[in-house]
N, C-alpha and C positions, 0 to 999 in steps of 0.2 A: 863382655868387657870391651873385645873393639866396635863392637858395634855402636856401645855407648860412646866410647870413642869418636868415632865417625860423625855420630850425632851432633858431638860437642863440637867437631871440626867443622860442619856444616855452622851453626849457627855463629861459629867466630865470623863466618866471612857472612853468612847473611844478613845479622842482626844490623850491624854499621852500614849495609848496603840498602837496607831498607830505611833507616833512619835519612841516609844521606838523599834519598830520593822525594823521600819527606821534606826535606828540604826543600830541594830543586822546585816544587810543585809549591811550596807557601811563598818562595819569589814572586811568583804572578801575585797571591792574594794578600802579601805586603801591598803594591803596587796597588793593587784591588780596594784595600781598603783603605789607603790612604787617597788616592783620587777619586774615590769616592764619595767621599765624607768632606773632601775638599771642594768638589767640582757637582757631584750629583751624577745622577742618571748619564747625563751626556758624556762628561769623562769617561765613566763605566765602560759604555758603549764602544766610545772612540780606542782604549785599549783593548778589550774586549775584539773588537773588528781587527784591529792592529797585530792583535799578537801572534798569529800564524808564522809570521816572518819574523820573529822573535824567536817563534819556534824551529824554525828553518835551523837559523844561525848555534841554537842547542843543541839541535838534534844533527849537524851536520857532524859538529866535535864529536857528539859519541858514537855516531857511527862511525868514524873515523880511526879512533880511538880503539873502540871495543874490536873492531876489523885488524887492526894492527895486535892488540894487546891479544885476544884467542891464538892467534897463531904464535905468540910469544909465550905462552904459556905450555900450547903444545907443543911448538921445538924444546922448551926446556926440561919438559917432563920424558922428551927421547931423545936430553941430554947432547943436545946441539946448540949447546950458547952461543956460537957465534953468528947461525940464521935467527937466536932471536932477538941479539943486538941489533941484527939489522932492519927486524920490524919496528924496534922505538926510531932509528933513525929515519927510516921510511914513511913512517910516522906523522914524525915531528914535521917534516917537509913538505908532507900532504896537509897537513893542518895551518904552518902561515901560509901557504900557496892559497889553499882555497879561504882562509880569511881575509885576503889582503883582494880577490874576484870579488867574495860577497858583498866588503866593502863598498866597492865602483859602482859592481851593478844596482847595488841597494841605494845610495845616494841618486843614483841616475834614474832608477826605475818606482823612486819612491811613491810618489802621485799615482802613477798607473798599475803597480798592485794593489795598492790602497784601493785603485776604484775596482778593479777587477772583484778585490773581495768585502764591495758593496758601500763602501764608503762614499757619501756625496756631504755635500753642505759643511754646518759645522762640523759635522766626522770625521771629514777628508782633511780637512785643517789639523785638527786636533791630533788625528793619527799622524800626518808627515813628520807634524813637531816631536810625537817621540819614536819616531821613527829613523829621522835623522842623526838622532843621538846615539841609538842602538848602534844602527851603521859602522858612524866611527870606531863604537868601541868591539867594533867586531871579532876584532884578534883576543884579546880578552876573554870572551866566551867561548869562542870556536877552543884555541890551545888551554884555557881551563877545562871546560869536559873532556874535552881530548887525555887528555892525560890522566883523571881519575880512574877508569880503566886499567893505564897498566901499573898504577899504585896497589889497585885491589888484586891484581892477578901477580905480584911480586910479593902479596904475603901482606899488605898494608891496608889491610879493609878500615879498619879503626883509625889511620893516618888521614885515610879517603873522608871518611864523616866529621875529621877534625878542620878540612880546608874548605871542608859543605860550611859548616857551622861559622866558620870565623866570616866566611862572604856574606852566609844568610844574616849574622848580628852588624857588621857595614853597612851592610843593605836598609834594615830597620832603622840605624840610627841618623843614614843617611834619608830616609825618607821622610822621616821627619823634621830632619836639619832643613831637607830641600822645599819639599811640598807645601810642608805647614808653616813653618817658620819664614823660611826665606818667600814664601808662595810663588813657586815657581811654575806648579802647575804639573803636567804631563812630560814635559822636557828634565822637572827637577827629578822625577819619578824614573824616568829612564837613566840620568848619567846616574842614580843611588845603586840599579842592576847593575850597570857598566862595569862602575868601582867595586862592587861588591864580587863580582866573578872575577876581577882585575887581584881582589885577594886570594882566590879559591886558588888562583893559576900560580900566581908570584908562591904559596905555601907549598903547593906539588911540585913546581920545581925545586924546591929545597930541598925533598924526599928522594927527588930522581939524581940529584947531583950527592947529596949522601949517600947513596946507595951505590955510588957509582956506576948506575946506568944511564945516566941524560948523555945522550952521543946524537951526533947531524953526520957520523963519519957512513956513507956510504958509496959504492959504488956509482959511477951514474948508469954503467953496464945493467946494474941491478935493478935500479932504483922502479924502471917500467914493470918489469915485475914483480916487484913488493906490492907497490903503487896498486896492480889490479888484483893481487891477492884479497889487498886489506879492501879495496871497493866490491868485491864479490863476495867477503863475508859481512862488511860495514852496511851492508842496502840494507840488511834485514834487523839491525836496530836500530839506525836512521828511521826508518818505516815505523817500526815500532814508538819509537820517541815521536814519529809525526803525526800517529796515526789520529790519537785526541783532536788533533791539529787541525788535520785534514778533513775530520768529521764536522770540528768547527765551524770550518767554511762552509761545507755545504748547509748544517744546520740554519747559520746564520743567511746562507744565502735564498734558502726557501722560508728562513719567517720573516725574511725581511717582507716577503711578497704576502704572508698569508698572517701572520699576526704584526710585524709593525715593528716600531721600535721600543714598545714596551715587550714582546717577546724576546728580543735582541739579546736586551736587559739582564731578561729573566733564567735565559740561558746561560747568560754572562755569570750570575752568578753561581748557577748549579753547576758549572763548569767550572769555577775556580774548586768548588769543596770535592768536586767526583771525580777530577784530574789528580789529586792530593792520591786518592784511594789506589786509582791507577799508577802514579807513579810509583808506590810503595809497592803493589804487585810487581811491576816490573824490577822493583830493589830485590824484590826474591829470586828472580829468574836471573839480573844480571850480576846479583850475589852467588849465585850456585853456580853459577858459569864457571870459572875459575878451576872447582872442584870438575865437572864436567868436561873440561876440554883437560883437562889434566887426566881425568879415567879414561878417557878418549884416544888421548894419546899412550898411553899405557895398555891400552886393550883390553883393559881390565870391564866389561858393559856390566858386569854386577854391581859393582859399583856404582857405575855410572846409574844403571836403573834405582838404584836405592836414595842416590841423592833425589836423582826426579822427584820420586815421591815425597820425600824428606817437603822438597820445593810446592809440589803439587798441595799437600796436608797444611804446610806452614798459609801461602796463597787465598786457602779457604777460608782459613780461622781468621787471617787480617782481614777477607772481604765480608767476613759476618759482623765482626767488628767494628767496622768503617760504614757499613750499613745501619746497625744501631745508632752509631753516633749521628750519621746526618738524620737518621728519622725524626732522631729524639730535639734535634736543631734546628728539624725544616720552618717551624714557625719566624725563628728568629736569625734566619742564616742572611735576607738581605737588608737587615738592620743595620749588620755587622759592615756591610762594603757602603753602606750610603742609600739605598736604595729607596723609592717612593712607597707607598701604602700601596699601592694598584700591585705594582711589580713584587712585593714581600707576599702579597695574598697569592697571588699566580706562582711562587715558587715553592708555597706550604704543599698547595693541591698538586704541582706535578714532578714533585720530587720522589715519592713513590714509585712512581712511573719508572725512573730511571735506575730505582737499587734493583729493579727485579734484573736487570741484566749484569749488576757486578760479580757475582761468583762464577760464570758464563767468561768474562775477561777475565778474571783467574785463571783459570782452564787454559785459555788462549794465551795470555805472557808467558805462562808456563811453556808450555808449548813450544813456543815459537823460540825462546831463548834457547831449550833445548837443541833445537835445530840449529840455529846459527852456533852454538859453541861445540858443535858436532860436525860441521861443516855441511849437512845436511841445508846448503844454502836454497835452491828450488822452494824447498818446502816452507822455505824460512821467509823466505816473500811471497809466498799465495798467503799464508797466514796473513802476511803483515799489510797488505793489500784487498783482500777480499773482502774486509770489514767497511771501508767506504766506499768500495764497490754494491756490496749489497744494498746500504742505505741510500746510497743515489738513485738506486732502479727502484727499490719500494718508496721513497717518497715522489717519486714521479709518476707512482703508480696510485698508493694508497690515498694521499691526500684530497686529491680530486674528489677521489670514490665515496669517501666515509669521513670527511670531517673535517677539512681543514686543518688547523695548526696541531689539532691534537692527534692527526695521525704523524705529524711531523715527528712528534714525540714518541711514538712506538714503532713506527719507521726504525727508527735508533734503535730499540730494545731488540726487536726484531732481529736488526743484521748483526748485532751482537751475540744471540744466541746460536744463529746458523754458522758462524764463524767457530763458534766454541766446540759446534758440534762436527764441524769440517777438521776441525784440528783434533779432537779425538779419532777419528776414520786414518788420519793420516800416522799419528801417533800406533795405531795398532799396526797399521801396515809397516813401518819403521822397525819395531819390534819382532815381529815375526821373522822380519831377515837379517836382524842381531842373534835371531835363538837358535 
């Protein structure tokens, strides 16, 4: 009976946290395919090359956020409310501080990360203009994800999925008001994200001010200390949230050289549907977290180990899932964003390529969430880290060797599965000095 229990409690906080991640990841592929179908190939591209730094500015919020909110969950599970007031305030401070930096340096710095991450010509154009726009609306994004977090870890998983959902249908309906209608192009495509996370944010604080915990009251004695608390557990899901990211770049930076800008393309798209997959893995891990830093702090690691699996079992059966579905869709997946006859035939053929590594990231979000909502931070950035590490040293290796662009592509699978298998070696070593 508690066991089932348990179960049921598990899936209260995971199910909406998976959902909500589902979300966050059909943002891009709104944008995807309505600039696509508007603009073609080159839009594609130009967002596509663009969105790292888009990603930045997301993944900064939740690491922010999720670094603040763990340790608010663990002070209150060992029944010290008043250190975990002081993580939402600590917080909240860290999140317009660093949105109101990203802003400056991202208007200032626009043009020259664009080129750093390969953008030239039309591209470079296309990206500044929605890149610009991002910028401004940077407070927006950064204090919405920022705060989803300690909605879920205050009992509000389903609250959390309700502020995903009203930004993601803004979003849609602005992207269509913008894009198609008004045609406005990649500029109308970015202020539709802007406003649409500008809603996620405005609905969470309504949760946090009803619940009576939205507080900026903190020390300023304290504040340096909170401050590196929340950035020493925040690296390792910032990392996490980047990592797709990260990979992108480099992907895009060696086919730029080895297949062109119909590879660009064609990654563009297989990265919008296999980010979706990924993001919902990590909705399990940063769904379980909650329960985890909460057995964590209660000392109770039986528990704690039974959620894991709970997470670990749930992880697999969505990445078999998410697998079928793009197999069964790879013929007609760059129909769907705009894409040319050349580029939909090259995404049918190596989209295979890319599921054999999704239950392998299963493994690893699992993992590695585990880590950061255990404080186990070290381990929680080799994970989150050593995945684009590995594919930079084999595509500088393998490509050369054995094929061009198509090692490009298993380069990817490759440092994928050495990661998955790094984080099991590390997971048993963890366990053994729990037992």
């Amino acid at each position: 009976m508690k066991q089932t229990r348990d179960i049921r409690i598990f899936f209260q906080y995971v199910i909406p946290s998976v959902l909500s991640f589902a979300l966050s990841g059909v943002y891009a592929i709104v944008d995807g395919f309505f600039i696509g179908n508007s603009i073609g190939d080159l839009g594609l591209s130009a967002v596509n090359i663009a969105y790292p730094i888009v990603a930045v500015i997301q993944a900064l919020g939740t690491g922010i956020g999720m670094g603040g909110a763990i340790y608010y969950s663990i002070y209150r599970a060992e029944k010290k409310e008043e250190q975990a007031k002081g993580f939402i305030a600590g917080a909240l401070w860290v999140l317009i501080i660093s949105s109101v930096f990203l802003t400056i340096s991202v208007l200032i710095l626009n043009g020259t990360l664009l080129g750093l991450l390969g953008a030239s010509g039309r591209l470079l154009a296309l990206g500044k203009e929605y890149i610009a726009v991002i910028a401004l609306g940077a407070f927006m994004q950064v204090v919405g994800t920022g705060l989803v977090p300690f909605i879920r870890n205050h009992g509000g998983s389903f609250y959390a999925m309700v502020s995903m959902i009203a930004g993601f249908v803004t979003n849609i309906i602005l992207d269509y008001l913008f894009v198609w209608i008004l045609e406005q192009g990649v500029s109308g495509a970015a202020w539709a994200t802007v406003i649409g996370q500008g809603v996620t944010m405005l609905i969470a604080l309504v949760f946090l001010l009803r619940k009576k915990q939205f507080t900026l009251n903190i020390p300023f004695s304290k504040f340096g200390k909170v401050s590196a608390s929340i950035f020493k557990i925040g690296i390792a899901p910032f990392g996490l949230t980047m990592s797709p990211n990260i990979s992108l770049i480099i992907i895009n930076r060696f086919s730029v050289v080895y297949g062109g800008e119909r590879a660009v393309a064609t990654y563009a798209c297989i990265a919008y549907a296999i980010c979706i997959v990924y993001l919902i893995l990590q909705g399990v891990g940063d769904g379980s977290q909650p329960l985890l830093s909460q057995h964590y702090g209660e000392k109770n690691f039986d528990k704690l180990k039974n959620t894991r699996t709970l997470a670990y079992g749930s992880a697999l059966f969505l990445s078999a899932i998410g697998c079928i579905i793009m197999f069964l869709t790879k013929e007609s997946l760059g129909v769907l964003f705009g894409a040319s006859r050349e580029v939909n035939t090259e995404i049918a053929k190596i989209m295979p390529v890319f599921l054999v590594s999704v239950p392998f990231v299963a493994v690893l979000r699992i993992t590695t969430a585990s880590f950061y909502a255990t404080e186990k931070s070290m381990f929680s950035y080799v994970l989150t880290f050593i995945e684009p590490l590995f594919m930079l040293v084999l595509m500088l290796i393998l490509p050369p060797l054995f094929g061009g662009q198509i090692m490009i592509w298993w380069s990817t699978v490759l440092a994928r599965i050495l990661s998955a298998l790094l984080a099991v070696i590390l997971k048993d070593h963890v366990d053994k000095k729990m037992s």
